[in-house]
PDB file of N, CA, C and O in Angstrom:
ATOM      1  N   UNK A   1       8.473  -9.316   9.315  1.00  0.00           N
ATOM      2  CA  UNK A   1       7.088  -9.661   9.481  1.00  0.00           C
ATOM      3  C   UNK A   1       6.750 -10.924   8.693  1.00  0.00           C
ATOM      4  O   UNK A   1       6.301 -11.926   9.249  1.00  0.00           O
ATOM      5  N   UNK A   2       6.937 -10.861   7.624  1.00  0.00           N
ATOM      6  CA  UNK A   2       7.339 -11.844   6.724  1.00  0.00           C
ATOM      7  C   UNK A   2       7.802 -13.442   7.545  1.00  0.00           C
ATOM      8  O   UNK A   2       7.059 -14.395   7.782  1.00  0.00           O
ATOM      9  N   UNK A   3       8.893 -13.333   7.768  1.00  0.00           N
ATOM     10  CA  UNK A   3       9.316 -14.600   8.297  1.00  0.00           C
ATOM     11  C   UNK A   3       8.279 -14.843   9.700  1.00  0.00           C
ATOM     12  O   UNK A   3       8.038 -15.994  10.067  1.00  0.00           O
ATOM     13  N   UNK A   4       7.672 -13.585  10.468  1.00  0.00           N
ATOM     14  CA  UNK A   4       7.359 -14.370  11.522  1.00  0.00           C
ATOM     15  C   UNK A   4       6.012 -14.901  11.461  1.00  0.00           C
ATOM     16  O   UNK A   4       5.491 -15.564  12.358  1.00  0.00           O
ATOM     17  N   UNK A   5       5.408 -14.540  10.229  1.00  0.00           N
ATOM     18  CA  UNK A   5       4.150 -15.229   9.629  1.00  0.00           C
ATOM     19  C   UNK A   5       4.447 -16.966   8.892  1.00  0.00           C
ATOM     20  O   UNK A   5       3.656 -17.902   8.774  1.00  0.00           O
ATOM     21  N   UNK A   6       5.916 -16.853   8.503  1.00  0.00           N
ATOM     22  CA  UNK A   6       5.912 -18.115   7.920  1.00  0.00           C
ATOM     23  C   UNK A   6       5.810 -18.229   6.701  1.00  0.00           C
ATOM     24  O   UNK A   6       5.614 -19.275   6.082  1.00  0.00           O
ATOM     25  N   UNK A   7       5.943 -17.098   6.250  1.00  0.00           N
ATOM     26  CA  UNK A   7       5.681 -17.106   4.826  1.00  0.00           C
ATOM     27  C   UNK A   7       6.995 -17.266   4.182  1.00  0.00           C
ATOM     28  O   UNK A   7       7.962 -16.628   4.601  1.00  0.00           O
ATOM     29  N   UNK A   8       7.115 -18.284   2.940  1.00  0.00           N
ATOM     30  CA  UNK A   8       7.989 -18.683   2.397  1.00  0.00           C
ATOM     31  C   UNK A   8       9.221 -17.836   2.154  1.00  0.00           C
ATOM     32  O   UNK A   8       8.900 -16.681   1.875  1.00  0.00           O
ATOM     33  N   UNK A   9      10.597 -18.053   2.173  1.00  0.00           N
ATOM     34  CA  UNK A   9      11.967 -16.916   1.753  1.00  0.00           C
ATOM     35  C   UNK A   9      11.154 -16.352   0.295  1.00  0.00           C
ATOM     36  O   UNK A   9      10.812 -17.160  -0.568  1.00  0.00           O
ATOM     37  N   UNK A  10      10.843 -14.524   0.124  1.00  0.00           N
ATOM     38  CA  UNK A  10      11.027 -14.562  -0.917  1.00  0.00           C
ATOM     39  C   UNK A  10       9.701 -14.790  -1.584  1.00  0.00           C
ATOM     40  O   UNK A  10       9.462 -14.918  -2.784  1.00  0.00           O
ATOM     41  N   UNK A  11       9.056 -14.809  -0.765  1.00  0.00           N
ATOM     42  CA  UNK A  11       7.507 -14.343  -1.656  1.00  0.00           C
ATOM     43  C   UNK A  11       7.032 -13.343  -1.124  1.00  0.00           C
ATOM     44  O   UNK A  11       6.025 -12.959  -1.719  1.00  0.00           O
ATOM     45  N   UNK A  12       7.422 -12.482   0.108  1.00  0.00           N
ATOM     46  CA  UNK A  12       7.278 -11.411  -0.101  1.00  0.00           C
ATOM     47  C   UNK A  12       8.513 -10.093  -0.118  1.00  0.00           C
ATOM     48  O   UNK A  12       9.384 -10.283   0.731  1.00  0.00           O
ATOM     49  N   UNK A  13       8.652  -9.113  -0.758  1.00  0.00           N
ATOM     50  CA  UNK A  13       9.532  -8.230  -0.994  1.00  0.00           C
ATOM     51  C   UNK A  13       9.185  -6.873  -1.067  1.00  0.00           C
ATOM     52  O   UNK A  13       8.648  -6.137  -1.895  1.00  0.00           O
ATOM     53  N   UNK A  14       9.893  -6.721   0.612  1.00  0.00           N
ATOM     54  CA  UNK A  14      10.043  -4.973   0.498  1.00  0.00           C
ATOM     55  C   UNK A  14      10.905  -4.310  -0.094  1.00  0.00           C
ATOM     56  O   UNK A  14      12.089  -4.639  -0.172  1.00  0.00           O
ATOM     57  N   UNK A  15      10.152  -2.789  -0.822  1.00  0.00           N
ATOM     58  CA  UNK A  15      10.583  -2.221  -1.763  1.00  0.00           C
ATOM     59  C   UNK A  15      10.311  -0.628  -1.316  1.00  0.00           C
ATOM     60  O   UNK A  15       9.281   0.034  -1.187  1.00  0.00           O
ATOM     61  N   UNK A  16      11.505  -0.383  -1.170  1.00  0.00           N
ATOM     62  CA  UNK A  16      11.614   1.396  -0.688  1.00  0.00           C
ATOM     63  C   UNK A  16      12.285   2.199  -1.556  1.00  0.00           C
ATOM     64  O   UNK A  16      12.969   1.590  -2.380  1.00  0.00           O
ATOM     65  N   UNK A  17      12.293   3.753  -1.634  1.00  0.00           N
ATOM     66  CA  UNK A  17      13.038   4.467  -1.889  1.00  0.00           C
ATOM     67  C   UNK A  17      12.370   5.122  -3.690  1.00  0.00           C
ATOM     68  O   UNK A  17      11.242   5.086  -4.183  1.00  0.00           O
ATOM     69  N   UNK A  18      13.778   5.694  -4.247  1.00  0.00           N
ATOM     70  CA  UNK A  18      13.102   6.280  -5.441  1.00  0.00           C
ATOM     71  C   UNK A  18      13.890   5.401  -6.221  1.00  0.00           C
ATOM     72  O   UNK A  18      15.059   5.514  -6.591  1.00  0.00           O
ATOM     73  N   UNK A  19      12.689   4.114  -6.493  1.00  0.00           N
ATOM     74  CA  UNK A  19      12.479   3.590  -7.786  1.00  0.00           C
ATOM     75  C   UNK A  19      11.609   3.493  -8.705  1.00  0.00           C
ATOM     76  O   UNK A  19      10.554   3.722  -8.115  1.00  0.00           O
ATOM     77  N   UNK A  20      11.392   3.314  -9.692  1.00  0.00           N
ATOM     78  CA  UNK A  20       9.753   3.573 -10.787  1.00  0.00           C
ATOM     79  C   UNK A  20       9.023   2.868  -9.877  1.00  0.00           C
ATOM     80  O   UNK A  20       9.391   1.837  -9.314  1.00  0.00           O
ATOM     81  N   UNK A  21       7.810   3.530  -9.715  1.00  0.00           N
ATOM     82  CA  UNK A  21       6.745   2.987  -8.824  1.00  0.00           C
ATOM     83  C   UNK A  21       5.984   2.320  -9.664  1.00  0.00           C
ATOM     84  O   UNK A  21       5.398   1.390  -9.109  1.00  0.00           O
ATOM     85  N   UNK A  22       5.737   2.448 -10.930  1.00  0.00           N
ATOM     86  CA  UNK A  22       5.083   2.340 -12.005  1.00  0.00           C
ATOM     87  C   UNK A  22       5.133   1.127 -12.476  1.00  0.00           C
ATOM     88  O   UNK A  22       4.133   0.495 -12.817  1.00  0.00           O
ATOM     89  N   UNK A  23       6.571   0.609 -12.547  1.00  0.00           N
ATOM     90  CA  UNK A  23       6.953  -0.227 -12.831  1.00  0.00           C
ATOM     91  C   UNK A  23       6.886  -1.498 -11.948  1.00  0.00           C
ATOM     92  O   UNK A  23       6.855  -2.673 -12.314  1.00  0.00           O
ATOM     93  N   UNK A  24       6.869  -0.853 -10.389  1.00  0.00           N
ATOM     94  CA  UNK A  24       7.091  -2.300  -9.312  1.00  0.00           C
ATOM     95  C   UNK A  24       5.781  -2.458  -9.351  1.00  0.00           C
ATOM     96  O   UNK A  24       5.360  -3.543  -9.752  1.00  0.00           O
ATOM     97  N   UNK A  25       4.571  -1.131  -8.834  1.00  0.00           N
ATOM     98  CA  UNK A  25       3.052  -1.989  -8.923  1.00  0.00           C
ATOM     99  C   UNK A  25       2.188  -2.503 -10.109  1.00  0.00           C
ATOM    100  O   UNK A  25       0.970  -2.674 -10.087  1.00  0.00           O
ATOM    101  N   UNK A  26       3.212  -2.764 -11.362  1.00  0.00           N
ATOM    102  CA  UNK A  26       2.389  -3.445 -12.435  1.00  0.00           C
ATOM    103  C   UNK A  26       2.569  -5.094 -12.246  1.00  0.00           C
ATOM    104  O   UNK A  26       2.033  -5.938 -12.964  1.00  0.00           O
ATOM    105  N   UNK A  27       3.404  -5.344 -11.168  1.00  0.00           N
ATOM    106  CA  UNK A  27       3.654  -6.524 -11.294  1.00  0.00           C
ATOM    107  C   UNK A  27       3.793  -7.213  -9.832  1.00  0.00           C
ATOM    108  O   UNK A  27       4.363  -8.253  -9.499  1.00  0.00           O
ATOM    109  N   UNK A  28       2.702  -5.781  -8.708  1.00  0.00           N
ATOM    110  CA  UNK A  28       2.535  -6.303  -7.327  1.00  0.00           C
ATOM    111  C   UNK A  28       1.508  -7.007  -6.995  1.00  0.00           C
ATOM    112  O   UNK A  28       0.560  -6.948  -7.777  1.00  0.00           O
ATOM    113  N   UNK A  29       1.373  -7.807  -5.865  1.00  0.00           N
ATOM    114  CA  UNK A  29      -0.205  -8.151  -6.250  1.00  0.00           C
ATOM    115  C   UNK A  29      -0.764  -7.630  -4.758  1.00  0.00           C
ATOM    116  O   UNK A  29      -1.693  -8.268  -4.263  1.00  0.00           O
ATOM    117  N   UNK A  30      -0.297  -6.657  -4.143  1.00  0.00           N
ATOM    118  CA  UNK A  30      -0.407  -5.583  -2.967  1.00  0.00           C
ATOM    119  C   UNK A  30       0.328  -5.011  -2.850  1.00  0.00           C
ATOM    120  O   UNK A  30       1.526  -5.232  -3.028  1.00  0.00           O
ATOM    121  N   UNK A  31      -0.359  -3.826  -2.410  1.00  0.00           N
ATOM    122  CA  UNK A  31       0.154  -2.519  -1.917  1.00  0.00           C
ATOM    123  C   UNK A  31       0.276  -2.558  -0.131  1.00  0.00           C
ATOM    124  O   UNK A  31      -0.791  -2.260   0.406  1.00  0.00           O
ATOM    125  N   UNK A  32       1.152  -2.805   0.607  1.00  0.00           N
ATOM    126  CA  UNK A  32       1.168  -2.288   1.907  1.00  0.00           C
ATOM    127  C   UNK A  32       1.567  -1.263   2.441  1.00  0.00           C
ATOM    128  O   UNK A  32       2.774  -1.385   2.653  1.00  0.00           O
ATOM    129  N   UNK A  33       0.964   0.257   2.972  1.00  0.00           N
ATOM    130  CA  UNK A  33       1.686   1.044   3.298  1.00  0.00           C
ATOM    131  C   UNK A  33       1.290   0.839   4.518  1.00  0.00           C
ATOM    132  O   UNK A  33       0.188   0.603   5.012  1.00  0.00           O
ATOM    133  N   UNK A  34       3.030   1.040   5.214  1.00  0.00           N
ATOM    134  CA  UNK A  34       2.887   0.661   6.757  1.00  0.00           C
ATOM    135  C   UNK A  34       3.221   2.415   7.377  1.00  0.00           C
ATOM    136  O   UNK A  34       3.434   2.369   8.588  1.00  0.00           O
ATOM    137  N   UNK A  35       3.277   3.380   7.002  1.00  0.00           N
ATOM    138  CA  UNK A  35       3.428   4.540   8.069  1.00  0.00           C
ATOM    139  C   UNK A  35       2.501   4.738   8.662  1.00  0.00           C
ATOM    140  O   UNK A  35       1.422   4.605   8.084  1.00  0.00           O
ATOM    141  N   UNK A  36       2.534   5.131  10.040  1.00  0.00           N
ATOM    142  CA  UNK A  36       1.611   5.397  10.903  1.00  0.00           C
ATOM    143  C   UNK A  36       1.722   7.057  11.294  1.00  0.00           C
ATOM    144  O   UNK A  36       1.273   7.647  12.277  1.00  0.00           O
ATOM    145  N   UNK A  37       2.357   7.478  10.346  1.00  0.00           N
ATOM    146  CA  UNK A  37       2.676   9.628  10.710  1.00  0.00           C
ATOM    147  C   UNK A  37       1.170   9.923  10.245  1.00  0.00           C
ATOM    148  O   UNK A  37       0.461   9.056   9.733  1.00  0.00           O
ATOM    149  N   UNK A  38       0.869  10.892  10.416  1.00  0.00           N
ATOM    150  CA  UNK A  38      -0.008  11.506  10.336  1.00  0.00           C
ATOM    151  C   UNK A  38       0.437  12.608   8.692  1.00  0.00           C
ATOM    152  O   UNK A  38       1.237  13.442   8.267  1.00  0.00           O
ATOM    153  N   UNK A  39      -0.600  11.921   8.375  1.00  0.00           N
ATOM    154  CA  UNK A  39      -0.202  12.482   6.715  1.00  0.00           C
ATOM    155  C   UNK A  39      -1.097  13.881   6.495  1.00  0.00           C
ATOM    156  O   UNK A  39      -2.292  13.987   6.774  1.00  0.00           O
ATOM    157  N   UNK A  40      -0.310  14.853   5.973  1.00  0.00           N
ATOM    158  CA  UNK A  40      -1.116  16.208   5.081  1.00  0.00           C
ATOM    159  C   UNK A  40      -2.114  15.574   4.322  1.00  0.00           C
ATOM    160  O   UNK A  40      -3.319  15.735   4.513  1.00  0.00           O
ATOM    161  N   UNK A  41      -1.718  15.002   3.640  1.00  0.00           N
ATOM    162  CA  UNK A  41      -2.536  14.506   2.055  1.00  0.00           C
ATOM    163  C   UNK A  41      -2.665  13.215   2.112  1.00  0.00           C
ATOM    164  O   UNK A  41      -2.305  12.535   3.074  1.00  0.00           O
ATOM    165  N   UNK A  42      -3.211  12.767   1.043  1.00  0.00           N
ATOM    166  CA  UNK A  42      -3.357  11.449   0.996  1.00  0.00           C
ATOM    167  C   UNK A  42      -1.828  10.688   0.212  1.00  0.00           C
ATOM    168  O   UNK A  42      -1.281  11.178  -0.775  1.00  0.00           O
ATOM    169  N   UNK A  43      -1.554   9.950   0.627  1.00  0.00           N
ATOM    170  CA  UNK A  43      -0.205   9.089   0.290  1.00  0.00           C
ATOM    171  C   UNK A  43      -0.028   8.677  -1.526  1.00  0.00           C
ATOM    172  O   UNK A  43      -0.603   7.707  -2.020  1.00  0.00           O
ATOM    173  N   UNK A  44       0.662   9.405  -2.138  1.00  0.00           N
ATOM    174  CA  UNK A  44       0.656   9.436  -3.697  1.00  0.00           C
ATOM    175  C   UNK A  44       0.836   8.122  -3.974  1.00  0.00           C
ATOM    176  O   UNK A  44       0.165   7.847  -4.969  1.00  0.00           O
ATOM    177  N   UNK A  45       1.683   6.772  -3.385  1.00  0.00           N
ATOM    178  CA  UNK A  45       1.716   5.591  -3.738  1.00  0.00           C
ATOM    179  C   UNK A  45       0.430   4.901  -3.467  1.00  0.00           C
ATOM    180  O   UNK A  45       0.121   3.982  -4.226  1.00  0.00           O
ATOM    181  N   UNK A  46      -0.346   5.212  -2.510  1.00  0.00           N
ATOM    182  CA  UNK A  46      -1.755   5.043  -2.561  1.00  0.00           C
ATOM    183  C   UNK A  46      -3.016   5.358  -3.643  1.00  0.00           C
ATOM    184  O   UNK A  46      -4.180   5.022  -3.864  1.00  0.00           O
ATOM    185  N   UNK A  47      -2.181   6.053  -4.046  1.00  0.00           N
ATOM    186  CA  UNK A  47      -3.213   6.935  -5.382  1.00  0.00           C
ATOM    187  C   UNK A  47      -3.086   6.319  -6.401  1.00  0.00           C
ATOM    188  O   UNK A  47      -4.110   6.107  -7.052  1.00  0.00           O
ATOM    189  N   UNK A  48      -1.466   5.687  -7.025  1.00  0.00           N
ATOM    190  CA  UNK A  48      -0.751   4.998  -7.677  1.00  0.00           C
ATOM    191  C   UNK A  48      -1.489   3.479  -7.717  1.00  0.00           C
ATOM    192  O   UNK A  48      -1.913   2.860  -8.693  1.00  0.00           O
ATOM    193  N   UNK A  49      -1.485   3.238  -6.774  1.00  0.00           N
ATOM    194  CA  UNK A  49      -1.528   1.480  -6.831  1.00  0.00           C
ATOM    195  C   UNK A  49      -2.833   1.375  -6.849  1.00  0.00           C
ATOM    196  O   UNK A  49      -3.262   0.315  -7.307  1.00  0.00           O
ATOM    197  N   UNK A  50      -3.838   2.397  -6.378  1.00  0.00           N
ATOM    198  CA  UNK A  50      -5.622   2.242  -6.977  1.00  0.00           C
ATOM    199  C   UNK A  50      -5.637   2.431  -8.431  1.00  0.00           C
ATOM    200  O   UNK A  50      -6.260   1.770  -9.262  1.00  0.00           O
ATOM    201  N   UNK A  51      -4.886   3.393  -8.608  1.00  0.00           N
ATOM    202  CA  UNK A  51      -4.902   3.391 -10.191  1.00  0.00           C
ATOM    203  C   UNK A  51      -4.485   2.042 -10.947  1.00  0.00           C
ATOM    204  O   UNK A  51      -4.980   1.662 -12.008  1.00  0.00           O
ATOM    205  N   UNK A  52      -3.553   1.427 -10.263  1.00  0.00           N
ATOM    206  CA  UNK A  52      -3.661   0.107 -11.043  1.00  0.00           C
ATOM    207  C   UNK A  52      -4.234  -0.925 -10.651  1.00  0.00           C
ATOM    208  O   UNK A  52      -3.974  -2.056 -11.063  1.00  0.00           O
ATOM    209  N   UNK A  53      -5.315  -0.558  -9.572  1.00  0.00           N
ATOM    210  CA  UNK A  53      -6.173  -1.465  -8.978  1.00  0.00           C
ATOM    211  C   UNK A  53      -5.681  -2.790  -8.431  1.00  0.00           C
ATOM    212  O   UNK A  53      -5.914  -3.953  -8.759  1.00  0.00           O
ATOM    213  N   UNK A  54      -4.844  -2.181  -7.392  1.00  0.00           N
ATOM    214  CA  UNK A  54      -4.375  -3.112  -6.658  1.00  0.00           C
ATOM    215  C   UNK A  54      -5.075  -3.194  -5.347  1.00  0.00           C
ATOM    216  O   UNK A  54      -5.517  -2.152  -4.864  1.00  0.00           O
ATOM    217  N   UNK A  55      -5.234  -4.424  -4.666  1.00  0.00           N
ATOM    218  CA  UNK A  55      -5.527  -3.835  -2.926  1.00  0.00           C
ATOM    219  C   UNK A  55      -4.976  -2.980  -2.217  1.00  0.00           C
ATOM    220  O   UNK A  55      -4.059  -2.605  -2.948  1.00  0.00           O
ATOM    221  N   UNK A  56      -4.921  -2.543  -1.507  1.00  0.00           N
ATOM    222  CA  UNK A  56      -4.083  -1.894  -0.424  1.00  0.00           C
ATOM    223  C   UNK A  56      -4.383  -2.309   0.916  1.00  0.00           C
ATOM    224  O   UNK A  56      -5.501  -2.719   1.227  1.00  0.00           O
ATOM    225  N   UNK A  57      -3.073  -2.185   2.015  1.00  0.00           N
ATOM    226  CA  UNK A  57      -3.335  -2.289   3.436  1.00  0.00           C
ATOM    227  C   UNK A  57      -2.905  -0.824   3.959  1.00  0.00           C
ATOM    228  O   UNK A  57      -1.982  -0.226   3.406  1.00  0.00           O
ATOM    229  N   UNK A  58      -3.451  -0.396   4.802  1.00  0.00           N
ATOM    230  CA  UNK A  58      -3.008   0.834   5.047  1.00  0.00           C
ATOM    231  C   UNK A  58      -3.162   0.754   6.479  1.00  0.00           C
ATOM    232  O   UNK A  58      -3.655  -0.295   6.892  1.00  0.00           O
ATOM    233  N   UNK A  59      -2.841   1.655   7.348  1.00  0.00           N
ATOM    234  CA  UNK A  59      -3.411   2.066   8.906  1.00  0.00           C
ATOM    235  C   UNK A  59      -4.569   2.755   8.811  1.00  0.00           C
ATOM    236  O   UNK A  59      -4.967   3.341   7.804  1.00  0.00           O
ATOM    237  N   UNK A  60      -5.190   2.675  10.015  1.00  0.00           N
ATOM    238  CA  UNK A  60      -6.676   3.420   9.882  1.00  0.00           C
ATOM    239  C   UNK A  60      -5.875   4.761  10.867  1.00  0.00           C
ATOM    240  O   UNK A  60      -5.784   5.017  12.067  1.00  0.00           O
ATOM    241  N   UNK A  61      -5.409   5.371   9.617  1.00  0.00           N
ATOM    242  CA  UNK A  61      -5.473   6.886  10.336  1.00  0.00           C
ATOM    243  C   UNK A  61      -6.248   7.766   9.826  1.00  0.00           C
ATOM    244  O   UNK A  61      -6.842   7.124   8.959  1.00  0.00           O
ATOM    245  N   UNK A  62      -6.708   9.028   9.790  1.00  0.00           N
ATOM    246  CA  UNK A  62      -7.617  10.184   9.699  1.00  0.00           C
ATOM    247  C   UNK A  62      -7.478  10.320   7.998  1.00  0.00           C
ATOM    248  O   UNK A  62      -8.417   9.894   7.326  1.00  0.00           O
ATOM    249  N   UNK A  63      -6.409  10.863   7.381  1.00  0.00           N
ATOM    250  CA  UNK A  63      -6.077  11.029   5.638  1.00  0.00           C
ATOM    251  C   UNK A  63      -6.309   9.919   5.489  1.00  0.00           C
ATOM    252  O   UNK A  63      -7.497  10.148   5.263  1.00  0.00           O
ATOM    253  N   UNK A  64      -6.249   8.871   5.406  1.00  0.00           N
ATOM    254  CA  UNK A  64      -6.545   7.543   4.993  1.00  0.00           C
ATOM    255  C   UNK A  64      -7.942   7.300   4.846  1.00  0.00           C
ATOM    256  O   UNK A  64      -8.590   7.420   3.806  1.00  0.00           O
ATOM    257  N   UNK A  65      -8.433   6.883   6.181  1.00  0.00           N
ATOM    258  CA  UNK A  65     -10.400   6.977   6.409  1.00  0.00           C
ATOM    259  C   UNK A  65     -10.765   7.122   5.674  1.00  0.00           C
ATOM    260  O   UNK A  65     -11.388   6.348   4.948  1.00  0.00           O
ATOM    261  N   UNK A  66     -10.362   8.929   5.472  1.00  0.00           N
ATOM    262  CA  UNK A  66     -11.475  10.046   4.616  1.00  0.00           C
ATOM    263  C   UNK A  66     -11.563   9.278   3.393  1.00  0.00           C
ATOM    264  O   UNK A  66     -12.731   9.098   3.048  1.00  0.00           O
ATOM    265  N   UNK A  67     -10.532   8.676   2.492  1.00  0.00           N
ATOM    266  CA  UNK A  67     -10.909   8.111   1.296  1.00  0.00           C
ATOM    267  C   UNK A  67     -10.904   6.563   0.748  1.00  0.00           C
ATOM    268  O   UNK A  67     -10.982   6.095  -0.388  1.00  0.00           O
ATOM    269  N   UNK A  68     -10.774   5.958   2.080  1.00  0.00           N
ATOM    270  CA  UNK A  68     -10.819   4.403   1.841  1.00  0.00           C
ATOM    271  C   UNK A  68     -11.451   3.710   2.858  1.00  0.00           C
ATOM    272  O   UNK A  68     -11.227   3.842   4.061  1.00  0.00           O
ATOM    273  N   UNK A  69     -12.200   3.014   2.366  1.00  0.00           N
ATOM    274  CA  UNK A  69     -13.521   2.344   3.182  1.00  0.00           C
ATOM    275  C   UNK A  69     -12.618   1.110   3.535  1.00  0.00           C
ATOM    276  O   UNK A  69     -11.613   0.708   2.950  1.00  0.00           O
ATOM    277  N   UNK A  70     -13.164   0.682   4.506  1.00  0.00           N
ATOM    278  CA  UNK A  70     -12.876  -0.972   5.574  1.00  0.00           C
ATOM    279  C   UNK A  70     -13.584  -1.984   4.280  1.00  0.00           C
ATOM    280  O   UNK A  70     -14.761  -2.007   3.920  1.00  0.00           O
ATOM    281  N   UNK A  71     -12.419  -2.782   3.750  1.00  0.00           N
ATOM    282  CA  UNK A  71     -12.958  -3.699   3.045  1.00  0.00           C
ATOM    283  C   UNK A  71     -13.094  -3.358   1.039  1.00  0.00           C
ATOM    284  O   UNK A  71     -13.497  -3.996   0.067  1.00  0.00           O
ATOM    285  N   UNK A  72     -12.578  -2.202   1.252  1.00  0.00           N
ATOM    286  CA  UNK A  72     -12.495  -1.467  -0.274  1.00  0.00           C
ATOM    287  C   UNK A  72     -11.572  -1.423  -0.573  1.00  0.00           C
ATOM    288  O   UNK A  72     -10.720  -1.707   0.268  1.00  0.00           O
ATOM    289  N   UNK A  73     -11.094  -1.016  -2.048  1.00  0.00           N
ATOM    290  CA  UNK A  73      -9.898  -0.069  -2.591  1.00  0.00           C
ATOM    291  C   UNK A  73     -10.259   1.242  -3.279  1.00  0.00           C
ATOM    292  O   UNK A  73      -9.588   1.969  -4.012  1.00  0.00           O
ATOM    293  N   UNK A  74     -11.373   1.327  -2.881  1.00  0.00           N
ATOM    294  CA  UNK A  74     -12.121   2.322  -3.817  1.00  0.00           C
ATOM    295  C   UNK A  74     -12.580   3.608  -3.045  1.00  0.00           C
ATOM    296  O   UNK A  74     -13.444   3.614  -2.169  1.00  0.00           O
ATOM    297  N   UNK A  75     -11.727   4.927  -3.593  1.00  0.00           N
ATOM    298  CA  UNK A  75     -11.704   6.256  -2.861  1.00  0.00           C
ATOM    299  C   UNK A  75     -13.547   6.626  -2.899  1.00  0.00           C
ATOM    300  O   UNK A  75     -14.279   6.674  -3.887  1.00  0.00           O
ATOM    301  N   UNK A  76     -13.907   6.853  -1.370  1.00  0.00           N
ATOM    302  CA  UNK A  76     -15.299   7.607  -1.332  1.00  0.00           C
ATOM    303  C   UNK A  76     -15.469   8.387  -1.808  1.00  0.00           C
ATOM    304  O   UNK A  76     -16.574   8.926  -1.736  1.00  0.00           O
TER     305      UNK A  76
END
């Protein structure tokens, strides 16, 4: 996605799996979660990266909505 925006090698970097989360969003300057499943709960790396008051991009699915406004980072 990255390259087909044009965006420079390497300014942006996806990051999966079980590594300290803690550690990568102190030094992200966004949060993108791209799943489109239909979530039980609300997404714990979502919970994570408000806590360090980061933006987020998310999908507008139903668990999501309920606690993040169009244009916010901030749970209703």
């Amino acid at each position: 996605m990255a390259h087909s925006l044009k965006y420079p090698r390497g300014i942006i970097e996806h990051i999966a799996g079980d590594l300290n989360a803690d550690s990568i969003l102190g030094t992200a300057d966004v949060v993108v979660y791209g799943s489109f499943l239909e979530e039980h709960s609300f997404p714990e790396i979502l919970i994570k990266a408000m806590s360090f008051e980061k933006p987020i991009i998310a999908p507008d699915v139903p668990m999501i909505r309920k606690y993040v406004s169009l244009h916010s980072n901030l749970l209703r």
